[in-house]
C-alpha positions in Angstrom: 0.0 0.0 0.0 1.8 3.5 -0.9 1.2 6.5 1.2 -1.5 8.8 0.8 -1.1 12.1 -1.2 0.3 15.0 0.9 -1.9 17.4 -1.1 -5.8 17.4 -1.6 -8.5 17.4 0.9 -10.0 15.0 3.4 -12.1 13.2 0.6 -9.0 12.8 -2.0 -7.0 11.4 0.9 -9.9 8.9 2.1 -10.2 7.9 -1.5 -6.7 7.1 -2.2 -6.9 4.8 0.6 -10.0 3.4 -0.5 -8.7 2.8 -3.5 -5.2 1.0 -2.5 -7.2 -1.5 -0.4 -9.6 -2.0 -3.4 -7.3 -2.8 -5.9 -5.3 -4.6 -3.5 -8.3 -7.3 -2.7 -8.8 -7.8 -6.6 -5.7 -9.1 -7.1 -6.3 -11.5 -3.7 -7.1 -15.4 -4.3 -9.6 -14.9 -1.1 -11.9 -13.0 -2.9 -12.2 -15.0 -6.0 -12.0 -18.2 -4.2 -15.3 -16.8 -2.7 -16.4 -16.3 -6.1 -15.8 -19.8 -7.1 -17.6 -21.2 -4.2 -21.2 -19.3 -4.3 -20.8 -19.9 -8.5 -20.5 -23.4 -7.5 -23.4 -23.4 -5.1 -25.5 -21.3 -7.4 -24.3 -23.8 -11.0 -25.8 -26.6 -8.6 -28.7 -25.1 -7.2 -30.1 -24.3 -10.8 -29.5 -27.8 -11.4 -31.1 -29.6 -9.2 -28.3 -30.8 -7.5 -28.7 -29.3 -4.3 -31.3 -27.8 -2.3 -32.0 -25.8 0.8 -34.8 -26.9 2.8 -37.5 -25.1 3.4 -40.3 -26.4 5.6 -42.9 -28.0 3.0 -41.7 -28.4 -0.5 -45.2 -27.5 -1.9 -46.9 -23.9 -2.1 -50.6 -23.5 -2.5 -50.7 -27.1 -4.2 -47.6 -26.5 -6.4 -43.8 -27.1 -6.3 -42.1 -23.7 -5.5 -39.9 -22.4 -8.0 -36.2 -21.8 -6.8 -36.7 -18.2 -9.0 -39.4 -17.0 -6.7 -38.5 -14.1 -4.4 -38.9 -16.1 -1.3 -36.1 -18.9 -2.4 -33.5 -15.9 -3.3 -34.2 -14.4 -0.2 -33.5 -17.6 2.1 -30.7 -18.5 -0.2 -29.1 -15.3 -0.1 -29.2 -15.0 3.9 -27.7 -18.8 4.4 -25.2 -17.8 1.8 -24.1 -14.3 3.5 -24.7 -15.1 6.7 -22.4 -19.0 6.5 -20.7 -18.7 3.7 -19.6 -15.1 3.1 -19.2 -14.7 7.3 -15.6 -16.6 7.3 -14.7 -14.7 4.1 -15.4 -11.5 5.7 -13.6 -12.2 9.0 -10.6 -12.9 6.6 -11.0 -9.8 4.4 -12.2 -7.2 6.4 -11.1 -8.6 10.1 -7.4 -9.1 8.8 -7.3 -5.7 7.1 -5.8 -3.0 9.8 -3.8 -6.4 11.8 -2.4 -6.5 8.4 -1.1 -3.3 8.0 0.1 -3.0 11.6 2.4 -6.5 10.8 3.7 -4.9 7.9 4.3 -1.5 10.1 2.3 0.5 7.7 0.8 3.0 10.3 4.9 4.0 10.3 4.3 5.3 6.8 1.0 7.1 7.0 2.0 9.1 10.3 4.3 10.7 7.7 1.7 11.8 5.5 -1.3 14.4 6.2 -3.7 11.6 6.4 -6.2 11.5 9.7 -7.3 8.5 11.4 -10.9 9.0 10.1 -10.1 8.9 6.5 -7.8 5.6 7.1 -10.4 3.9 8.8 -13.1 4.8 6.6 -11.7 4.2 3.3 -10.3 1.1 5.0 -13.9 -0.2 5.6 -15.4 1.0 2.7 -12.9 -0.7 0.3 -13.7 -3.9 2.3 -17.4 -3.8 1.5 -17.7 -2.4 -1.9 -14.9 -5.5 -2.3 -17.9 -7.9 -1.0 -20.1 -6.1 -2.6 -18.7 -6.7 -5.4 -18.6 -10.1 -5.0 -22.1 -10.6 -4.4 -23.1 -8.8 -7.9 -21.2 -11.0 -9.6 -22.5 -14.0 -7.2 -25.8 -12.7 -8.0 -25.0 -12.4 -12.0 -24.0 -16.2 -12.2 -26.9 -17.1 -10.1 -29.7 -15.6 -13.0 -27.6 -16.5 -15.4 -27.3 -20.7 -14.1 -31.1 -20.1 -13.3 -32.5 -18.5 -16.7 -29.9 -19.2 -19.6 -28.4 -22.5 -19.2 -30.9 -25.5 -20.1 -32.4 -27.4 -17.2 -34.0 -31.4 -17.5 -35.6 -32.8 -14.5 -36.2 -29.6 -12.3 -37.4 -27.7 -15.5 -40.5 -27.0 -13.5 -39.0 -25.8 -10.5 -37.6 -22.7 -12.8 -40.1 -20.1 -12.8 -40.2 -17.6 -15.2 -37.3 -14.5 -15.0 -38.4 -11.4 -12.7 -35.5 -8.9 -12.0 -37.0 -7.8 -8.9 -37.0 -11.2 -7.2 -33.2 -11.3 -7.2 -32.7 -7.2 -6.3 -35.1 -7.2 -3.9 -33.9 -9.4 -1.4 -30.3 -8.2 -2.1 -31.2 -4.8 -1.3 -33.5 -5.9 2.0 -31.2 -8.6 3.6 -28.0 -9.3 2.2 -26.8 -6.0 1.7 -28.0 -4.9 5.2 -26.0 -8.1 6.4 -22.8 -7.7 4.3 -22.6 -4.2 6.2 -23.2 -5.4 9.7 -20.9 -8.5 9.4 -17.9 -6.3 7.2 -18.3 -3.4 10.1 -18.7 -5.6 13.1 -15.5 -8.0 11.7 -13.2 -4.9 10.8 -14.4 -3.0 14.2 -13.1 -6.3 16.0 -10.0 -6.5 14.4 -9.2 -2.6 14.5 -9.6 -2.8 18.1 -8.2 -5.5 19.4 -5.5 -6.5 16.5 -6.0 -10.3 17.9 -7.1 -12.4 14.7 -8.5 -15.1 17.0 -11.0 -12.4 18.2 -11.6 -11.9 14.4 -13.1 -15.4 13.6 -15.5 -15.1 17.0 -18.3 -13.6 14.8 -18.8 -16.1 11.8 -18.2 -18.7 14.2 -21.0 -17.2 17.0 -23.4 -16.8 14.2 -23.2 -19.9 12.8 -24.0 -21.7 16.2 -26.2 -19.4 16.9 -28.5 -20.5 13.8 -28.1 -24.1 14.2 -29.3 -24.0 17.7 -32.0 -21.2 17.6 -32.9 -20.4 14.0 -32.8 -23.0 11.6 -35.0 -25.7 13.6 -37.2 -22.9 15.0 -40.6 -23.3 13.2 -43.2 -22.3 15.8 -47.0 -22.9 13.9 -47.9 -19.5 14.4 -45.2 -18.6 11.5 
């Protein structure tokens, strides 16, 4: 990472950083490993080839369609909230221990650059980096659903809606990618202990299996 421009204002500064960390998570395997994963899960999902349970697999007399707004919205929160947790704690936890190992903090101090505008362009390159991720997550998943050919679970596609997909993305998973890349990068800004960092994907994930996912009271 270089050092942040002498001149400019607040915002140019803040950017620059932002920037740095951006480019510098393209060009890491963490993020496109992610990539590769949810692809995978979304290629076999439009398949038929795995499935994510639901209760009752019949609506109103009728197979539910894995298109409908109610299947992207439970498979994007089981994605973000397992999936994408460990990838965050990685990304966004590791980012400031990162720079403190590699005695970065040394080099901005000589610059004009406040703590806000590290910290800020810090966490924003971290979620528009997950961000990012999950719009192209989101591409491959209409894509696998609507343009590739399907056989047997032909009739559990229903037919394309745009809204389906943005909707939930814009309701829960963004909402989630911002509390789990904030709560991750908070953790390891403040305590620079990357054991402390893997506390919340980890808390979550129990947290679900015991109290969420087998909760189905029959007033629901």
């Amino acid at each position: 990472m270089s050092a942040a421009p002498a001149g400019g204002g607040g915002f140019a500064r803040g950017y620059e950083v932002f920037r740095q960390e951006f480019l510098h998570n393209l060009r890491r395997p963490l993020f496109w490993v992610l990539i590769l994963i949810t692809g995978f899960f979304a290629f076999m999902l439009a398949g038929g080839e795995a499935s994510i349970r639901s209760g009752d697999a019949r609506v109103g007399g009728t197979k539910a369609w894995i298109t409908s707004e109610f299947a992207i919205t439970q498979l994007l929160i089981m994605m973000v909230s397992l999936i994408y947790a460990f990838f965050v704690s990685v990304g966004a936890g590791m980012s400031m221990i990162r720079d403190g190992d590699q005695k970065v903090g040394e080099l901005l101090h000589s610059t004009r650059l406040t703590a806000g505008e590290y910290v800020w362009g810090k966490y924003f390159a971290q979620l528009a980096s997950f961000a990012w991720v999950l719009g192209v997550h989101l591409v491959l998943t209409i894509v696998f659903n609507h343009a590739l050919p399907h056989a047997e679970n032909a009739d559990s596609i229903g037919p394309f809606a745009l809204m389906n997909y943005l909707r939930p993305t814009i309701v829960f998973a963004l909402p989630m990618l911002v509390f789990s890349v904030g709560t991750a990068f908070a953790i390891g800004g403040l305590t620079r202990q990357p054991i402390l960092v893997f506390v919340l994907p980890l808390a979550v994930m129990l947290f679900g299996a015991f109290f969420l996912w087998e909760w189905s009271p029959a007033w629901i």
